[in-house]
N, C-alpha and C positions, 0 to 999 in steps of 0.2 A: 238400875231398877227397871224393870221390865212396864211399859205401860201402855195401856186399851184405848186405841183410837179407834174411833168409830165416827160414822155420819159426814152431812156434805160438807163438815170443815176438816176432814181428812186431811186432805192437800197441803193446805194451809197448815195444820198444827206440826206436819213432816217436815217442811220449809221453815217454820220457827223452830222446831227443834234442833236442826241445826245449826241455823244461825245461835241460836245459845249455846249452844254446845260450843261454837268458835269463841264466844266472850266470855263461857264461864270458864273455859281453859285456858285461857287469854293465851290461844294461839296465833302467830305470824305468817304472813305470805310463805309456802312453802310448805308448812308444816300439812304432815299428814291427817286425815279423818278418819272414823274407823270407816270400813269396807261396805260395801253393801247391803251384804250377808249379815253382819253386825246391827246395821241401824235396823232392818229388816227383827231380827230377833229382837233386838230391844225395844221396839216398838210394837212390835205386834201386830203390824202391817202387811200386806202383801209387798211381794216385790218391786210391783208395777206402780206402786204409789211412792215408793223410796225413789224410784228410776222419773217418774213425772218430776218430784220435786226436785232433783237431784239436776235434773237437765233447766228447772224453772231459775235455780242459783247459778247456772252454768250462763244462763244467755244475761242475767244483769251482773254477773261478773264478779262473784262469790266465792263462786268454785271451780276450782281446773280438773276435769277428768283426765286424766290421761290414761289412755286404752293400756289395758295390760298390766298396770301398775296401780290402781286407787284414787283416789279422791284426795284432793290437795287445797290450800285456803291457796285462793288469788291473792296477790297482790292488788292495792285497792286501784281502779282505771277506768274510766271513761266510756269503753267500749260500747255500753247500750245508747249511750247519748249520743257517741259518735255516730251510731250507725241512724239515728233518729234524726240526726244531724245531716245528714248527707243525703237520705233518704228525701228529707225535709225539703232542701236546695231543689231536689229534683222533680216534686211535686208542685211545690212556689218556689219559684224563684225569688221572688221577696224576703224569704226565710234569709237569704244571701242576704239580702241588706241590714237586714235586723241582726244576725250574727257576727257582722262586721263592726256594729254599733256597739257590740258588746265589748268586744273583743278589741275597741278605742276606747268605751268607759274602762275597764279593768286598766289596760296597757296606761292610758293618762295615768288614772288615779296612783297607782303605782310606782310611776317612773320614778319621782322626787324621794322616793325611798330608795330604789336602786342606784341613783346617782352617788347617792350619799356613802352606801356600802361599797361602790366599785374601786377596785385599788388600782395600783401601777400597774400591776400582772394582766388584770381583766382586762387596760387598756390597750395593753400589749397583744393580749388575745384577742381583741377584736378591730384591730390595726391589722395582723396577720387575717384575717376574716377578708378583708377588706382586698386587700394588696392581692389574695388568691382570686378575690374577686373580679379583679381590673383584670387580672390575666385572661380567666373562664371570658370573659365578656371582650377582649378585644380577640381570641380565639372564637367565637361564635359557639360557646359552650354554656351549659344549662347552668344556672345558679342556683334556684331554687333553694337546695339544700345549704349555702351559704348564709340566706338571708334568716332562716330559719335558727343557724347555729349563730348568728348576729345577737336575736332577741333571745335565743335561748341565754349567752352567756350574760346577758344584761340584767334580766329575772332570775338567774339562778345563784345570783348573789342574795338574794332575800330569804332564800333558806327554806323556800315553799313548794314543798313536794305537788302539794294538789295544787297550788297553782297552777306549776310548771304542767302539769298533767291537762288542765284544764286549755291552758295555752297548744299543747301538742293536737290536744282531740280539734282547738279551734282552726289549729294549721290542719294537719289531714284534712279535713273536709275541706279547707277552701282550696288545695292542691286536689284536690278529687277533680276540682272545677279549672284547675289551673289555665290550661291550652286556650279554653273559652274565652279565660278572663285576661288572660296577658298575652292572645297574640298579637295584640299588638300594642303593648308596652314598648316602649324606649328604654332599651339597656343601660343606658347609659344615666338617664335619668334617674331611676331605679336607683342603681349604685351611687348618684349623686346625694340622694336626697339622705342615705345612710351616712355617708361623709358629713353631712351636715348634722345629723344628729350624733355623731362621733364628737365633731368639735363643739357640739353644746355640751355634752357629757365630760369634755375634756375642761370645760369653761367651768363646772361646778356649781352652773345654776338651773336649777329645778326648771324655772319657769321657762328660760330660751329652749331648754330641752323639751318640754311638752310642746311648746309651739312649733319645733322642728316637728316632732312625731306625729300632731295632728296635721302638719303638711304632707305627710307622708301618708297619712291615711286618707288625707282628702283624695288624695292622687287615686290610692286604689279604690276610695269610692266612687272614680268618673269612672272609670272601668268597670265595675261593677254595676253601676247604674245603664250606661251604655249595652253593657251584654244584658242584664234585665228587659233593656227597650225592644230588644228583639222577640219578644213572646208576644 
């Protein structure tokens, strides 16, 4: 049904109608929107207020344009916070200690549920995690991405999509800052202090396991504090 938008909440009622439009269809990441041209006619809007709203859903990650082809529901993702995230770091640097803090409340609070879902297989997978690790690191090669798939597969037994999502936006940003903040880390260390949270996860108790993991963050919070002190 065709309907009369009018006045300063234009914008605004273009941007909800679409979004309803995704919940009352109960459409999925993927799934097509109608066309420009379409919202345009059924609304009774000009072009240019479809194409405002259209790019206002695009930047909080709503909606995926893809040029040539139409308008697409996103999958749901982090991206505007990421980018507020890192933005953040780089106007305060403080922002880096407060999102560290976060990112230890969640990881704590959590672990004792992950330990509990982790099986033989997951142990196994992050045993190999580990071992590829000792290698990169007596090779003078980047691990980064090792330690990331460490705590990925740790969390990804809980079955939580936004988590895990929330987890990934909190790595991005703090790998933005990486070079800053770990050059000069001890590799060796580093790899140590996983080891050790490996054999508390292997021990099956919640508690020695959070005490590993908040040693593990103390660590990167003297780096962190350290690269702060330099502003």
């Amino acid at each position: 049904m065709k309907q009369s938008l009018r006045g300063p909440a234009l914008y605004t009622a273009v941007r909800d109608y679409i979004k309803q439009y995704i919940l009352e269809n109960d459409l999925k990441p993927g799934d097509p929107l109608p066309p420009e041209g379409q919202l345009v006619e059924d609304l009774g809007v000009g072009r240019s207020s479809v194409r405002e709203a259209v790019k206002s859903l695009q930047s909080v990650g709503i909606v995926d344009v893809r040029q040539g082809d139409g308008l697409y529901v996103r999958e749901l993702n982090f991206d505007p916070m990421l980018e507020a995230f890192i933005f953040g770091m780089k106007f305060d640097p403080n922002t880096l200690v407060e999102l560290l803090q976060i990112r230890t409340w969640l990881e704590v609070s959590v672990i004792g549920d992950a330990v509990g879902h982790l099986t033989a297989e997951d142990l196994t997978r992050l045993e190999a995690v580990l071992k590829e690790w000792e290698e990169r690191v007596r090779d003078g090669e980047e691990y980064s991405d090792l330690d990331e798939s460490f705590h990925q597969i740790i969390y990804g037994v809980l079955d939580n999509q936004t988590l895990m999502n929330l987890f990934s936006a909190f790595w991005i940003a703090f790998t933005n800052l990486e070079n800053e903040i770990t050059h000069d880390a001890d590799p060796e260390s580093v790899l140590q202090f996983h080891h050790s949270i490996l054999d508390a996860i292997r021990s099956g108790d919640p508690d020695r396991t959070r005490k590993q993991l908040l040693q593990h963050f103390d660590h990167i919070k003297k780096r962190i504090d350290q690269y702060v002190g330099t502003f």
